[in-house]
N, C-alpha and C positions, 0 to 999 in steps of 0.2 A: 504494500500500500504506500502510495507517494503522499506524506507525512508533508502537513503545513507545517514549516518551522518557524515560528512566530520570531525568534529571538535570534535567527541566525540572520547577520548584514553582510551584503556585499561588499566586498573588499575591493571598489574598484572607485574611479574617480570621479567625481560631482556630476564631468559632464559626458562622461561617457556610459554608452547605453547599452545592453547585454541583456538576449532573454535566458530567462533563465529556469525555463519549463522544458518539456519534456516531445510536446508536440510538432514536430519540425516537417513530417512527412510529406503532410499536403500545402498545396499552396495555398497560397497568402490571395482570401478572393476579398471585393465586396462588394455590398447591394445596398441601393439608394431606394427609399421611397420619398416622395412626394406628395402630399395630401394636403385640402380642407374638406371642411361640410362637403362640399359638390361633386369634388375629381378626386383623382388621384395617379400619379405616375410612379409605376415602378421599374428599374434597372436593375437588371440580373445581375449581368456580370459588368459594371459600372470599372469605369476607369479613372486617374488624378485628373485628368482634364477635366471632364465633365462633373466627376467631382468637385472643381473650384469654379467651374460654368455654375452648376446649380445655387452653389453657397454665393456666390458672389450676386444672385439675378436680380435684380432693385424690381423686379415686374413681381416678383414671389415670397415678402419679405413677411408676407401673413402666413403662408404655408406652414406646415409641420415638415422638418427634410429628416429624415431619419437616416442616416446612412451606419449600417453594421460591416465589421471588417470580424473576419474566422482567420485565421493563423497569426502570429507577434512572431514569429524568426525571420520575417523579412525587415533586419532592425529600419534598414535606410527608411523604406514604404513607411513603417511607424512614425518615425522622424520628420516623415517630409509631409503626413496628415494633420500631424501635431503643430508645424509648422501652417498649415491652410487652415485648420479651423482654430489657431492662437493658443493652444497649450503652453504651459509653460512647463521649462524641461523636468523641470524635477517631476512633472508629472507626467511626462513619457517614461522617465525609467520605474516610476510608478508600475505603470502599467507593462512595462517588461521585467520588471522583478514580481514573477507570480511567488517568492517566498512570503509577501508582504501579509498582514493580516487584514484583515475586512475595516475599510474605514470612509469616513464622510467630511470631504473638507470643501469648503465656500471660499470663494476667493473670488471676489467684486461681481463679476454679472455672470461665473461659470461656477457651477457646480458638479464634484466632484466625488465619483463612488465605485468602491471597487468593491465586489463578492465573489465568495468560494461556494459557487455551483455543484453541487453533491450528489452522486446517484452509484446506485449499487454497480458493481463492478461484475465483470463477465465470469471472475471467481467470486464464489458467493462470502468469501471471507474478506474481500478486501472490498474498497470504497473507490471508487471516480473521481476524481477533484479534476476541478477546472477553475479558473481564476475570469472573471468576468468584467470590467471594468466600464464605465459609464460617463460621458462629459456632457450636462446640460449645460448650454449657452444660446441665451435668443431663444431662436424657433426651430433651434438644431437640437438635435440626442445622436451622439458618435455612441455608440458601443462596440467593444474590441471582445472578441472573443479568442479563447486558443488555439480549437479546429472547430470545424463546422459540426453544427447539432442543429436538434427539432424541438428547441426549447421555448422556440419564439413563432411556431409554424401556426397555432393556433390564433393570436394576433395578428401575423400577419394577414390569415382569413378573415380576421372581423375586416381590417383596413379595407381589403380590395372588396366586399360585400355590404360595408357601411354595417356592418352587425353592433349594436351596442351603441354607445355614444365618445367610443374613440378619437370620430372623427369630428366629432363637434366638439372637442378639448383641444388643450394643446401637446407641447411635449412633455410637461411634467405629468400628467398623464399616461402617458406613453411608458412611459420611466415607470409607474406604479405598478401596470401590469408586466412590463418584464421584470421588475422584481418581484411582483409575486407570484408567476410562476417558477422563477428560480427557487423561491420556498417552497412550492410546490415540489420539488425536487425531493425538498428535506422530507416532509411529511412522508412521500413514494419511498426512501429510504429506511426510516423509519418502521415502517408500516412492513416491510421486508424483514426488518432484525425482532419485529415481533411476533412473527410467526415463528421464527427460527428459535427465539427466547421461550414461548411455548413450546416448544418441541423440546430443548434441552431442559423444562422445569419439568416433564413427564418422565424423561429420560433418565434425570440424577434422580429418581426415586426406582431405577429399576435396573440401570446399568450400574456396575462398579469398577468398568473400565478408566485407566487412567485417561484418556482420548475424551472425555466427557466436559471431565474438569478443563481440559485444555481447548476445547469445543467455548468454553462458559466465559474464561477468563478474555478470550480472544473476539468474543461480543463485546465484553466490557472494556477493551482497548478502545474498539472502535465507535461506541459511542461516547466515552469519553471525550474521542476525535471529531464528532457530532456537536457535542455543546460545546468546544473549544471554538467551533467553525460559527457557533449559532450567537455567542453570548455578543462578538461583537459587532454582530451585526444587528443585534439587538440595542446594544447601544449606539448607534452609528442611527438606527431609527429613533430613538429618544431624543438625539441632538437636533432631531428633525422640528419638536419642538420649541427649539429656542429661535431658532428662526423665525418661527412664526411668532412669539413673544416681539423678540427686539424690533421686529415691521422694518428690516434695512434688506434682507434677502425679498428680491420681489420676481426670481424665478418661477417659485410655486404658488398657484393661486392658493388666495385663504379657503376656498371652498373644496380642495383638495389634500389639506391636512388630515383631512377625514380619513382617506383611503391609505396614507401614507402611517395612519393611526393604529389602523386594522392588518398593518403586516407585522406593526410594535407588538399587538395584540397575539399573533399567530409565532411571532416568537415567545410570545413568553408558555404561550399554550406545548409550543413542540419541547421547552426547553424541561417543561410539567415533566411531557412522556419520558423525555429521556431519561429523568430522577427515577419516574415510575417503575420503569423499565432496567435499569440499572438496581434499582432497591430486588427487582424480581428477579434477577440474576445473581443479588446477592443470597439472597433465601435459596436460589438451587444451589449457590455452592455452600451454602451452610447444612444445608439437606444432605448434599454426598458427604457431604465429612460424618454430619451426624448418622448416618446409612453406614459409611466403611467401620464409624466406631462400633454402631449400634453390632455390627457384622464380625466384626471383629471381638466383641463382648460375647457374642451367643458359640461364637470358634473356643472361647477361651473358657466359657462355661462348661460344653461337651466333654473338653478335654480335663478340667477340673472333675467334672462327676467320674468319668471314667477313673481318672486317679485315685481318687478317694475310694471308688469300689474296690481297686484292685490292691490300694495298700494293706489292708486288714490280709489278703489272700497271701500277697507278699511273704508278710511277716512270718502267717503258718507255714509257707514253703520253707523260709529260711531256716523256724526253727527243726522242722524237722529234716532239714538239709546237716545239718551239723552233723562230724565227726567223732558223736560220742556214744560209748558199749553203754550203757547204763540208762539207756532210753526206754522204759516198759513199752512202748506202744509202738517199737521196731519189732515187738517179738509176736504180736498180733497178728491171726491168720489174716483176719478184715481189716487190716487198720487201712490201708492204701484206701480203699471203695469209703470207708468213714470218715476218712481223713476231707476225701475228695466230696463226699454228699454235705459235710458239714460246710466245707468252702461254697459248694453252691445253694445252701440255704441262707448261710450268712448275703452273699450277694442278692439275691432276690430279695431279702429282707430289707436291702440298702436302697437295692431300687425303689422298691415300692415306698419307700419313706420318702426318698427323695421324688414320687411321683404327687405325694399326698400334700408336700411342703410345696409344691409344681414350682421347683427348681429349675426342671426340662421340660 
């Protein structure tokens, strides 16, 4: 699993840029819409040109322009976007250092946000991470993606079908639903480790394979690695807040704090499960231990009763094992058969005590 490292910094220079993910295979594409209420234009496969043709157009300056870029190893392309819609640098290597942690910064009329996109992975033990980044400015939303996904296929249908009231908003709008289906992600991830977390709370009460316990602990890594990824992004929507207090941020309408409210809210909800669901992992693993003890107590019990039966049995072997002439009951025709019926009436007598004391 490719682990956010929240505290590890790049060791490289202010102004130089380096991606620093994993995703390099596919090219570097991206796609421009265009929309209000009435129209809309979409570009597939959009290029820099027409990219600064649209953003520059003084005839479209009410429009919503959305343009998404899928792959960050093509540093230059990154560089020379950042440079067309006014980035400033330290937030290009922002958004090429996917080490970063999930955060929300404002800076005069652009607003700036990057998230760790979550989904279960093609082995069921590990996790997907993707690093998402987002530049509101104007009437523009850049979002940069790692590689290409179908995280935003669904909005893009409301757009081109006028579905919903997308298109009678503007871009901070725009920005609300693809964050929230990016939490949509968590929730789909989620919803994955608790089925599996069911399955191992049935399991530690009936398996005593070591593989179980290692099954348990290696859930509880990774949502651990769940609320690491959720908490600041939970705060990062709380800051959302004060913008709307102080009234200097006037990207986001005031009548859209609401929905920006209700993804605050859907964090704090997912961050519930994860305790819930963690607290229920911890009961299976206090369950197997209490099971191996429990299992290990009833081994140790068996083996005690048999003890104790056979010590009394012992004892009479030994003493009539001894090397001494002066033994009356060596010279017994029956002594061997009495010797032996007494030993097995004393054990059945043992037993049966210990059946009535229900020791076993």
């Amino acid at each position: 699993m490719r682990k956010v490292k929240y505290r590890k910094v790049r060791k490289v220079q202010p102004n130089y840029y380096e991606y620093t993910g994993v995703h390099t295979s596919e090219p570097v594409g991206m796609q421009l819409f265009v929309y209000n209420e009435k129209r809309f234009e979409e570009y597939a496969k959009v290029t820099l040109n027409k990219v600064e043709k649209e953003l520059n157009d003084k005839l479209q300056e009410e429009d919503v322009k959305w343009l998404n870029i899928h792959g960050l190893h093509d540093v230059g392309l990154i560089q020379k976007i950042g440079e067309l819609v006014g980035i400033q640098n330290f937030l290009v290597g922002d958004i090429l250092n996917t080490q970063r942690r999930t955060k929300l910064e404002e800076l005069d009329d652009m607003l700036f946000f990057n998230i760790k996109s979550i989904l279960p992975g093609e082995d069921l033990d590990n996790i997907s991470v993707e690093q998402i980044s987002f530049i509101l400015k104007g009437n523009m939303l850049v979002s940069f993606q790692e590689k290409r996904s179908d995280f935003f296929t669904h909005i893009r249908e409301r757009i081109r079908t006028a579905t919903g009231i997308v298109r009678k908003k503007k871009n901070d709008y725009l920005l609300y639903l693809m964050l929230d289906a990016i939490i949509e992600n968590f929730y789909i991830t989620i919803e994955n480790y608790e089925d599996r977390i069911e399955a191992l709370m049935i399991e530690s009460k009936t398996n005593y394979r070591q593989d179980v316990l290692i099954r348990i602990e290696k859930n509880r890594e990774n949502l651990n690695f769940l609320k690491r990824s959720i908490i600041p992004l939970r705060d990062a929507l709380y800051s959302l807040k004060s913008f709307q207090d102080d009234d200097q941020y006037d990207g986001i309408e005031q009548s859209n704090y609401t929905f920006f409210a209700r993804l605050h809210q859907k964090c704090l909800e997912l961050l519930e499960q994860i305790d819930y669901d963690t607290n229920s992992l911890d009961s299976a693993s206090h369950f197997y231990f209490s099971a191996q003890s429990q299992r290990m107590n009833e081994i140790m019990k068996v083996l005690t009763v048999v003890s104790v039966i056979f010590m009394p049995l012992t004892f009479i072997v030994g003493v009539y094992g001894m090397n001494f002439e002066n033994m009356p009951e060596l010279k017994t025709d029956n002594g061997y058969f009495a010797v032996l019926g007494i030993m097995a009436i004393l054990a059945i007598l043992m037993v049966t005590y210990f059946k009535r004391k229900k020791w076993f």
